[in-house]
C-alpha positions, 0 to 999 in steps of 0.5 A: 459528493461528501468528504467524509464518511456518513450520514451517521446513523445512531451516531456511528459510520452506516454499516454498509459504509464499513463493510465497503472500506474493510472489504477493500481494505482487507483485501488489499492487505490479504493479497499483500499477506499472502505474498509475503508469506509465498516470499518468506524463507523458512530461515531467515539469513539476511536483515531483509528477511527479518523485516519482512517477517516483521511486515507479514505479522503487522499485515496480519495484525491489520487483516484481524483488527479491521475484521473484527471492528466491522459492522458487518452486512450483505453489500451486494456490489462486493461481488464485482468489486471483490474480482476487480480487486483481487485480479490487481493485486496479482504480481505483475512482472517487472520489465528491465529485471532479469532476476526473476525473483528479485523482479518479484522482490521489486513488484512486492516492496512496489506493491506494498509501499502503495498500498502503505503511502497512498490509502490514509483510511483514518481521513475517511471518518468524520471531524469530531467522530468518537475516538472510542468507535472501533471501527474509528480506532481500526481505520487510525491504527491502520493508518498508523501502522502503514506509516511505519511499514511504509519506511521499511519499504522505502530502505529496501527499494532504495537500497544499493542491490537494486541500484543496478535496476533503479529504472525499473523499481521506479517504475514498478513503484509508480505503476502501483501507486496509479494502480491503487489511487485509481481503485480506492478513488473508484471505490470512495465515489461508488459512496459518493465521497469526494475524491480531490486528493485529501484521502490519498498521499503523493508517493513518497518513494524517489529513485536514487541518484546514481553514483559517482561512478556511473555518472563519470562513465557517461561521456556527455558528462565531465567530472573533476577531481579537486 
């Protein structure tokens, strides 16, 4: 097991290595695309509306950047691997949410911070790698750009419309964080990349606590005014 991409062949990261990554990578944030586009109204009326507009053209930013910047070649294992992925990114309904398309709302936000916060593509390359390389400067931006995209989501999920359901959005968030991990830890040891933890971040998304009011209509808890 090795923690970094390579060995480099002709000074650059071996093609099939980068195909391996793109794929995984635009196949993620192709599902995310197209949800995002499902759940896009054709006017925009509220401030959530315009930020999502925001993230379906940054996540088409990414999908054309990291196709174009791969060395591409035949990588027979896509095959399975590319079923397997895209079965994941399916919606997956949210328990606890009556609102059917809040609950869709939830599981795209969940979906999309886990995919933001927990895949850093950029500590795949390795120490001292040209800062020129395409491939390098799309895995960076990718990075980057998650970073920014992953605040947005975390305003949204944590805002006061699904208070009401926090239980249930931590848990659609904890869900997709373990779901995705899983896959990009699978997908890093089919390269034989060592998978301890430093190409993946622990989820930055925290459920939060309850108002006043609702703690004051527990009965095990005393709450007095000054």
């Amino acid at each position: 097991m090795k923690p970094f991409l390579g060995p480099l062949e002709d000074g650059r990261i071996p093609a099939l290595q980068q195909t391996r990554v793109s794929a995984f990578l635009i196949s993620a944030h192709g599902a995310l695309t197209r949800q995002l586009g499902v759940a896009l109204p054709v006017s925009l009326h509220h401030g959530w509306q315009v930020e999502m507009h925001s993230q379906y053209c940054r996540e088409m930013e990414i999908l054309s950047l990291l196709g174009r910047a791969t060395s591409w070649v035949l990588d027979p294992a896509l095959g399975f691997l590319l079923w397997q992925w895209e079965m994941a990114w399916l919606p997956h309904p949210i328990s606890g949410v009556a609102d059917r398309m809040q609950g869709v709302l939830i599981d795209l936000a969940a979906f999309g911070h886990a995919l933001h916060a927990v895949i850093r593509p950029a500590a795949l390359l390795p120490e001292g790698y040209p800062d020129d390389d395409p491939f390098a400067l799309a895995l960076r931006r990718v990075e980057f750009e998650s970073g920014r995209l992953m605040q947005a989501q975390i305003l949204f999920l944590k805002g006061p419309q699904l208070l009401p359901v926090r239980d249930a959005v931590a848990s659609a968030v904890e869900w997709r964080h373990s779901q995705i991990r899983e896959l990009w830890q699978n997908m890093l040891h089919t390269m034989e990349i060592d998978i301890s933890g430093r190409h993946s971040l622990v989820p930055a998304y925290k459920p939060p606590a309850p108002p006043v009011a609702a703690i004051a209509a527990q009965p095990s808890v005393a709450i007095r005014e000054p």
